[in-house]
PAZAPA-4460 file (N, C-alpha, C; in steps of 0.05 Angstrom, whole numbers, plus 32768, in hexadecimal, padded with zeros to 4 digits):
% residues 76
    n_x    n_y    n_z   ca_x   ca_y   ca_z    c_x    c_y    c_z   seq   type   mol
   842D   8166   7D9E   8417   8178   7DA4   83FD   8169   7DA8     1      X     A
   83FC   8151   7D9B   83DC   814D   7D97   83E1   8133   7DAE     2      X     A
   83F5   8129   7DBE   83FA   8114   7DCE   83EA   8129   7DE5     3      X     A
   83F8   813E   7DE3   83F3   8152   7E04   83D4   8159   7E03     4      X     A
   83CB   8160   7DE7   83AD   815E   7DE7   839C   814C   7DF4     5      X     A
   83AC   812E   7DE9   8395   8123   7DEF   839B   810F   7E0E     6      X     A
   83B3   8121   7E16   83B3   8117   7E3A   83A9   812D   7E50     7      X     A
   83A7   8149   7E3A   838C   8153   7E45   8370   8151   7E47     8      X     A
   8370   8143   7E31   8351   8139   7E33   8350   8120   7E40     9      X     A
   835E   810F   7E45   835D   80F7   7E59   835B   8103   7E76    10      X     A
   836D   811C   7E7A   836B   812C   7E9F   834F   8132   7E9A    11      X     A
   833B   813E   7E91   8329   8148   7E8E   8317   8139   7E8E    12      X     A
   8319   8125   7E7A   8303   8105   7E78   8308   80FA   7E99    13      X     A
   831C   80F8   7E9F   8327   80E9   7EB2   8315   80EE   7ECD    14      X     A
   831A   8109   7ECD   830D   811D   7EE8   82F0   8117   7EE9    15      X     A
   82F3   811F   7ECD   82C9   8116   7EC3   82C2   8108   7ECF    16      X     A
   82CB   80F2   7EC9   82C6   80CE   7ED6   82C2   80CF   7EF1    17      X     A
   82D2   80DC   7EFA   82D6   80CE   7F16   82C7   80E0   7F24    18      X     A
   82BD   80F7   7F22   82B1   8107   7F24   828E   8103   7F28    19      X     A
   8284   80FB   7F0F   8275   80E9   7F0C   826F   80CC   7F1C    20      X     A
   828B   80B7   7F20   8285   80A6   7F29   827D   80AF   7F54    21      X     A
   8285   80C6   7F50   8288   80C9   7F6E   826A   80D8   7F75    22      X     A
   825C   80E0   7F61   823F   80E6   7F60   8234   80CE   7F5F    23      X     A
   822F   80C0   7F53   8224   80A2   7F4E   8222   8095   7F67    24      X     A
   8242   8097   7F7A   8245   8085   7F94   8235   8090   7FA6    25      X     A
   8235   80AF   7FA2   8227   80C2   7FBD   820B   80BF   7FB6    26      X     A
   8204   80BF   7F9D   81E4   80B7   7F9A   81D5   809B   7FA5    27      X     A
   81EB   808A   7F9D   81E3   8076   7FA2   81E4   8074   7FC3    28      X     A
   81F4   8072   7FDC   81FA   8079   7FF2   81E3   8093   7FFE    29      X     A
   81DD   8096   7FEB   81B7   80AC   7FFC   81A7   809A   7FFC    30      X     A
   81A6   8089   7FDD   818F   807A   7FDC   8189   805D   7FF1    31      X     A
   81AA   8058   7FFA   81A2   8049   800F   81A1   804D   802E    32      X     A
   81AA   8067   802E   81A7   8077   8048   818A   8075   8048    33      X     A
   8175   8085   8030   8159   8088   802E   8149   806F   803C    34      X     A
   8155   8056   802D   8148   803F   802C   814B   8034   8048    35      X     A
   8163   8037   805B   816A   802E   8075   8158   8039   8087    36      X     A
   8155   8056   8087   8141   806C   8090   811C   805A   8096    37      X     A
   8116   8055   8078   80FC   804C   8071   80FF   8037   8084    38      X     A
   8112   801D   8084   810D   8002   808B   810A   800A   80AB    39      X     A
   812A   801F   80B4   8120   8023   80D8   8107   8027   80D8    40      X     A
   80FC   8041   80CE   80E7   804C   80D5   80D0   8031   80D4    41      X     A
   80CD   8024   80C5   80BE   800A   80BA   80B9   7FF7   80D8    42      X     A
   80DA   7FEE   80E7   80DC   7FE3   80F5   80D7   7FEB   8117    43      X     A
   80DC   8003   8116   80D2   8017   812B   80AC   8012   812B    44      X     A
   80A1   800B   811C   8087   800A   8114   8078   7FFA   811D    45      X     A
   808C   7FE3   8114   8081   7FC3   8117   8089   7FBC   8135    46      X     A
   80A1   7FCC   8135   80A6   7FC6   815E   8093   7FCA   8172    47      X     A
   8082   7FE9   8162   8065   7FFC   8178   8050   7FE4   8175    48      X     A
   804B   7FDF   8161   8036   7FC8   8153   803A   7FB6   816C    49      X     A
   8054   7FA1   816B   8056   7F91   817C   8053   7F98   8198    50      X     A
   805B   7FA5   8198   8058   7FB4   81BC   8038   7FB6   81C1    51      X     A
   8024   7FC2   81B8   800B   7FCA   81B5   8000   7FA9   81B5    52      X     A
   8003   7F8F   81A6   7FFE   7F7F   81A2   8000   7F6B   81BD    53      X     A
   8021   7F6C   81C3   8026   7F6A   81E2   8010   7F6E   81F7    54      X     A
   8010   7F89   81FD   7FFE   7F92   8207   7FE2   7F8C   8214    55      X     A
   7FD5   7F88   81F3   7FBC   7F82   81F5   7FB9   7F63   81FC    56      X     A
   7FC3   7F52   81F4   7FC0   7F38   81F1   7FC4   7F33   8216    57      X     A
   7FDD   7F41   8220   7FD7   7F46   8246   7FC5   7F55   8253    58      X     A
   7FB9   7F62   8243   7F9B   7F68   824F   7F8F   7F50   8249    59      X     A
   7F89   7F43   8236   7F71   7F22   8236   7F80   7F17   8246    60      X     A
   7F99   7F14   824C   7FA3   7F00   825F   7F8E   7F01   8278    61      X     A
   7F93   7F14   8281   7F90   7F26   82A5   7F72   7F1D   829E    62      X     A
   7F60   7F2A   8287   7F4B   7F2D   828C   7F3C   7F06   8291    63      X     A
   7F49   7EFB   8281   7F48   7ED6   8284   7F4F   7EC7   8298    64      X     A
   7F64   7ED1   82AA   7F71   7ECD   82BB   7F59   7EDB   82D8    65      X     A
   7F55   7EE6   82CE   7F44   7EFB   82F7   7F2F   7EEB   82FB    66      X     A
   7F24   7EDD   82E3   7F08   7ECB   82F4   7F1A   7EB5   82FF    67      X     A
   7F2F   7EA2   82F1   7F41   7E8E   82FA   7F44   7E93   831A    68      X     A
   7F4F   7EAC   831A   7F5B   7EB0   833B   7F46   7EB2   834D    69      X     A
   7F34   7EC2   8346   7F1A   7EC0   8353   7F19   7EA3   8361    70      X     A
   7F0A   7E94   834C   7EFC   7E82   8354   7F14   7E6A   8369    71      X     A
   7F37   7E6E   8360   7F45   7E66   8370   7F41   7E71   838C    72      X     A
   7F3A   7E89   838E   7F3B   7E96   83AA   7F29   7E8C   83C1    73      X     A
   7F0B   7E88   83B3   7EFA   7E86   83B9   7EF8   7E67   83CB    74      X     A
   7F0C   7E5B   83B1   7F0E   7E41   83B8   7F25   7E2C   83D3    75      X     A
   7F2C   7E45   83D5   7F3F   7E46   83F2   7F30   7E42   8407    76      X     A
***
């Protein structure tokens, strides 16, 4: 009697466990879903940044560059 007791309380512990351990995995598996989320979003950021940076730095180009051509033109 007390063998079958306590291999019901091992099905029960047992279930517990794993039960538990399968909360733990799924929590954990948000938290790096969360964190993957943050870094795209992060890197999506730094991409606009760079692009905008791009950008501007080819505006000083052109604008450094148009007296150059000028005075090449002129000099034809």
């Amino acid at each position: 009697m007390q063998d079958n007791q306590d291999q019901q309380f091992n099905n029960e512990n047992g279930e517990y466990n794993e039960e538990m351990e399968n909360e733990i995995y799924l929590l954990e598996l948000q938290q790096k879903l969360t964190q993957m989320r943050k870094d795209r979003k992060k890197a999506d950021q730094d991409a606009l940044l760079l692009k905008n940076r791009l950008n501007l730095l080819k505006g000083e180009e052109d604008k450094v560059n148009l007296p150059i051509k000028t005075l090449i033109n002129k000099n034809k």
